[in-house]
C-alpha positions as CSV (number, residue, x, y, z in Angstrom):
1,X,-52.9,23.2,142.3
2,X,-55.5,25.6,141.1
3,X,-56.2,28.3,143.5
4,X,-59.5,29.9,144.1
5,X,-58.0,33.2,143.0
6,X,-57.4,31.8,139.4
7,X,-60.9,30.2,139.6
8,X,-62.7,33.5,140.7
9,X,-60.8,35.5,138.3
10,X,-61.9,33.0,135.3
11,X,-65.6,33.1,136.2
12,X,-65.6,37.0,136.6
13,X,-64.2,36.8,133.5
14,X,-66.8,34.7,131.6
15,X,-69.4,36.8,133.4
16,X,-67.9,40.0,132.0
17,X,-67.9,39.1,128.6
18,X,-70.9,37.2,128.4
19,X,-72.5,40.3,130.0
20,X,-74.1,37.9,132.6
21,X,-74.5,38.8,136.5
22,X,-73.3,35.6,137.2
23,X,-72.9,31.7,136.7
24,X,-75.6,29.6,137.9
25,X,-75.4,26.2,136.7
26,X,-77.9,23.3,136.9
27,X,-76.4,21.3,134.3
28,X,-72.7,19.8,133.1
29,X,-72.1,18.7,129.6
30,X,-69.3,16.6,129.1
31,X,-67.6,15.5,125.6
32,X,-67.1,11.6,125.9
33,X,-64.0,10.5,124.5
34,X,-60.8,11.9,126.1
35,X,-63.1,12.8,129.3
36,X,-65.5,10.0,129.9
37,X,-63.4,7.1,128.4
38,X,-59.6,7.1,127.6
39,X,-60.7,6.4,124.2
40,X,-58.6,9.1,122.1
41,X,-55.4,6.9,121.5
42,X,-57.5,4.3,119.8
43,X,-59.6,6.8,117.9
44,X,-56.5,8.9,116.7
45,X,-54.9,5.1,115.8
46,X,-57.4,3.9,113.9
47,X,-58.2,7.4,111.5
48,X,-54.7,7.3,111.2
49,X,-54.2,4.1,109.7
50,X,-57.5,4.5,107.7
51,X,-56.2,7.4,106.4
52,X,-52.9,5.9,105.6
53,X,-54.6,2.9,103.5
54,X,-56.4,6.0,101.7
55,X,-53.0,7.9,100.8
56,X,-54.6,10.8,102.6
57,X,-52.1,13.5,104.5
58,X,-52.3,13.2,108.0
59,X,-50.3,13.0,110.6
60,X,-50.8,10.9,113.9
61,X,-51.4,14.0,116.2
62,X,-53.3,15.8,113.5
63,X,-56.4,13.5,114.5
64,X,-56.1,15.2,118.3
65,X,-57.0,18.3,116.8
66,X,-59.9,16.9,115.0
67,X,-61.1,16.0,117.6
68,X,-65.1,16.7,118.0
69,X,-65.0,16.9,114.2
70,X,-68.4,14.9,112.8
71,X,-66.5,11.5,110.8
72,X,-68.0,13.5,107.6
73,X,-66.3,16.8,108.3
74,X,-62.8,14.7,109.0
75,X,-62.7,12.9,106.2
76,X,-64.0,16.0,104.1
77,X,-61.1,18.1,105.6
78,X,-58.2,15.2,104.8
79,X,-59.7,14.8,101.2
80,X,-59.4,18.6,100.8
81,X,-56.0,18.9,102.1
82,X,-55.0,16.2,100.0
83,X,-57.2,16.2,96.8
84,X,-58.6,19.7,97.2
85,X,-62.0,18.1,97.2
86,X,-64.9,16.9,99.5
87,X,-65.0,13.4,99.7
88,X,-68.3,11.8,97.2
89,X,-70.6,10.0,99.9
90,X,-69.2,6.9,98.6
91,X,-66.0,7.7,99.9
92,X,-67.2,8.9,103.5
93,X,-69.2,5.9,104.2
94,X,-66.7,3.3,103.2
95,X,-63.4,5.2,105.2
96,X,-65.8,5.7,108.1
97,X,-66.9,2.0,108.5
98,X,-63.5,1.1,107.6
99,X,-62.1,3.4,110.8
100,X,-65.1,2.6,112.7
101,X,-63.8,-1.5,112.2
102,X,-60.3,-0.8,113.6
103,X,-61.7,1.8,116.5
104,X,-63.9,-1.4,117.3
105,X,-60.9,-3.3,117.2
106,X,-58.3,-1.4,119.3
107,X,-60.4,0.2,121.6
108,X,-60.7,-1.6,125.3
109,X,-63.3,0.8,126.7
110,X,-61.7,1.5,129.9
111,X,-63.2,5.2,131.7
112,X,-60.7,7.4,132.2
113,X,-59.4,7.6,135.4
114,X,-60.7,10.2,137.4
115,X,-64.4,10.1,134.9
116,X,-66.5,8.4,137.8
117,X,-65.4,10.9,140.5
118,X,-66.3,13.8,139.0
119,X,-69.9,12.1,138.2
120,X,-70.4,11.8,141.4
121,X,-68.9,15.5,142.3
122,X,-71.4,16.8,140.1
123,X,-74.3,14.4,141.4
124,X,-73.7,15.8,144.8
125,X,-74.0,19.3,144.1
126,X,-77.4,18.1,142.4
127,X,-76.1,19.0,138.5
128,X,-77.9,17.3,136.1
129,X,-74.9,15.5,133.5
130,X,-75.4,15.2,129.5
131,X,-73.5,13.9,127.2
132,X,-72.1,15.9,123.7
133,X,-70.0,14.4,121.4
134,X,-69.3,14.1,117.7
135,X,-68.9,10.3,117.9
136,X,-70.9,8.2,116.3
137,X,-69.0,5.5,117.9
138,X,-72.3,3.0,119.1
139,X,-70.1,0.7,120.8
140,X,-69.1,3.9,123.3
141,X,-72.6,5.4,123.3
142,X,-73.7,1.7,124.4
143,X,-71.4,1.6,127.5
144,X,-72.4,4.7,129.0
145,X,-75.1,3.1,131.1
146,X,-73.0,0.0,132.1
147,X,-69.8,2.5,133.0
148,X,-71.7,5.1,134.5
149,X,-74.8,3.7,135.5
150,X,-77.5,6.0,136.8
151,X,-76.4,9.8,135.4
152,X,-76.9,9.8,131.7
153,X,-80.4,9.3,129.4
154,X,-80.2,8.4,126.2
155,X,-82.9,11.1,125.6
156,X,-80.4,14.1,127.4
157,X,-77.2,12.8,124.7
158,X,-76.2,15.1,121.8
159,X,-74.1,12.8,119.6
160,X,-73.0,13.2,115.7
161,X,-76.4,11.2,114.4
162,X,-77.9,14.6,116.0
163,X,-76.2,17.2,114.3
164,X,-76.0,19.0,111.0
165,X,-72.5,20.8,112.3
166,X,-70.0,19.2,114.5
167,X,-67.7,20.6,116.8
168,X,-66.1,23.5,116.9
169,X,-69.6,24.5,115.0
170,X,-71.9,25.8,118.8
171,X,-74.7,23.6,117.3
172,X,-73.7,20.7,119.3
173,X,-73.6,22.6,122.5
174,X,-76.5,24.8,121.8
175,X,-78.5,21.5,121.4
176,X,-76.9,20.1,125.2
177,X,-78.4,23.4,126.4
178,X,-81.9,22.7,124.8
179,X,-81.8,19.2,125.9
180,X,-80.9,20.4,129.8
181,X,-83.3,23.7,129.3
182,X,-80.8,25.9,130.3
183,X,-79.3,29.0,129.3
184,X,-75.6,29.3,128.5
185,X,-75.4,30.9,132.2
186,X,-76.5,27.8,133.7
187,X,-74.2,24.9,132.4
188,X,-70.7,24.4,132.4
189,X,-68.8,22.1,129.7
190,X,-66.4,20.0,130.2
191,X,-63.9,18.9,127.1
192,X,-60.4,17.7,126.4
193,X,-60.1,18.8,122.5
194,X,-59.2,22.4,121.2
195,X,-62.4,22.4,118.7
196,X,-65.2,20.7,121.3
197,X,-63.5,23.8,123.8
198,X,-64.2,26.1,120.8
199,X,-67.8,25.0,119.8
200,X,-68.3,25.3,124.2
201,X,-67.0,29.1,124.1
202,X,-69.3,29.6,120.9
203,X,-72.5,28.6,122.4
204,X,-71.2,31.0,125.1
205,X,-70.9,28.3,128.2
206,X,-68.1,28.5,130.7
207,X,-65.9,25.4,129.6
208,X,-63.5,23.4,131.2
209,X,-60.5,22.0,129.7
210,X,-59.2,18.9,130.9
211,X,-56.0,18.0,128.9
212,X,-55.7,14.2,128.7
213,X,-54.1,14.2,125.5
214,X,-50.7,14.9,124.1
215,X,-51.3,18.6,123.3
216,X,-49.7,21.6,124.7
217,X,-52.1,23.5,127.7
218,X,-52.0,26.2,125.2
219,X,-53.7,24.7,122.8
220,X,-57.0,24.7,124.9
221,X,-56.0,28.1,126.5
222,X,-55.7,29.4,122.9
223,X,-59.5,27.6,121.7
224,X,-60.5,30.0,124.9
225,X,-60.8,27.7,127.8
226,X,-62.2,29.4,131.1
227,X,-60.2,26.6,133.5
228,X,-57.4,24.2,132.4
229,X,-56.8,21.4,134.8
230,X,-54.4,19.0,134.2
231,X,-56.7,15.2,134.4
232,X,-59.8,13.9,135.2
233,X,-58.7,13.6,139.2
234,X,-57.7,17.0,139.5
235,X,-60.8,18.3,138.4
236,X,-62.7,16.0,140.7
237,X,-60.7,17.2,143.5
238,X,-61.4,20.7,142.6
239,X,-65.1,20.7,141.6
240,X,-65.9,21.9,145.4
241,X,-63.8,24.7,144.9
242,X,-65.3,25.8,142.2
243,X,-68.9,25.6,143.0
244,X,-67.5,27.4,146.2
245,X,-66.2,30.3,144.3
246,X,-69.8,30.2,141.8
247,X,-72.0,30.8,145.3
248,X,-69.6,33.5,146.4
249,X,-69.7,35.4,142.9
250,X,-73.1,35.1,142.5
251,X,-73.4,37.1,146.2
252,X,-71.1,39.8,144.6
């Protein structure tokens, strides 16, 4: 259980070094797969295969850490690794369709447990939620409103047809703050993969690490996660503590 202590010390933290009198969010950005759907088994199945078929080096957990990554900047990095080239545009656009088939395939598009009760955490604390992720994935983007009916806009979404730089770039984040007219002081993130934590702490919002995947907590402490909770239900079970613990620090 995460105490209030840990959570205080955290946000005086982030205040500290973002030279910032204190948190005041209005807004949530949360990364969708491996936080809003348990999507990441099927994504990390399917590049994995793709890449297989391609005699690219990869290994099963390797697509984990990519996570966040654009489908461009993946397959760029695995050609790189393997051919110590960028992928030609033919290339990008036939592996991506060719992952994109399988994803479509594999994937049963079931939210991750513990997704709908934060939603409705933030909701009551009247935080406005947006969507950032690299995926491209239109069969995920489609579902939002049918999952999670009522707290995302289409217009609000920051997704990899947006973006010049994917995650662990800021640009993606720095566009979710744009898109909810905040500053960096008055959002909080919400991820699962070490590089969408990374391109959160670049655009200088507080993020949360959720770790629903098979990596080690350090992993996402390491990327410079402010919080590390453990699933989706924890968090929800904790989000009144922490907005508890943002009203008292911003009396400090």
């Amino acid at each position: 259980m995460r105490t209030k202590e840990y959570i205080r010390q955290a946000i005086t933290n982030y205040c500290t070094q973002q030279h910032v009198g204190a948190l005041n969010p209005h807004a949530v950005l949360f990364d969708m797969d491996g936080i809003l759907y348990n999507s990441m088994p099927y994504h990390a199945r399917s590049w994995y295969e793709t890449a297989c078929r391609h005699h690219l080096n990869c290994t099963p957990e390797l697509f984990y850490l990519y996570e966040g990554r654009t489908g461009e900047s993946t397959i760029n990095e695995l050609y790189q690794t393997t051919f110590g080239r960028n992928a030609t545009e033919a290339e990008k656009k036939s592996i991506y369709e060719e992952k994109a088939r399988l994803f479509s395939k594999y994937n049963d598009g079931e939210p991750m447990t513990g997704a709908a009760e934060v939603l409705a955490r933030v909701k009551q604390y009247n935080l406005d939620s947006l969507v950032v992720t690299g995926s491209g994935q239109l069969s995920l983007i489609d579902k939002l409103e049918h999952n999670f009916s009522g707290f995302f806009k289409r217009e609000k979404m920051v997704t990899a047809y947006d973006v010049t730089q994917g995650k662990p770039h800021p640009e993606p984040y720095l566009m979710g703050l744009q898109k909810a007219k905040a500053h960096r002081y008055e959002a909080l993130v919400v991820e699962n993969a070490p590089m969408g934590v990374a391109a959160g702490v670049a655009a200088g919002i507080f993020t949360i690490a959720v770790n629903t995947g098979p990596l080690e907590d350090l992993v996402l402490l390491d990327a410079g996660a402010n919080l590390l909770f453990p699933d989706m239900m924890t968090l929800a079970e904790q989000w009144p503590v922490i907005m508890e613990v943002i009203r008292e620090t911003q009396g400090d």
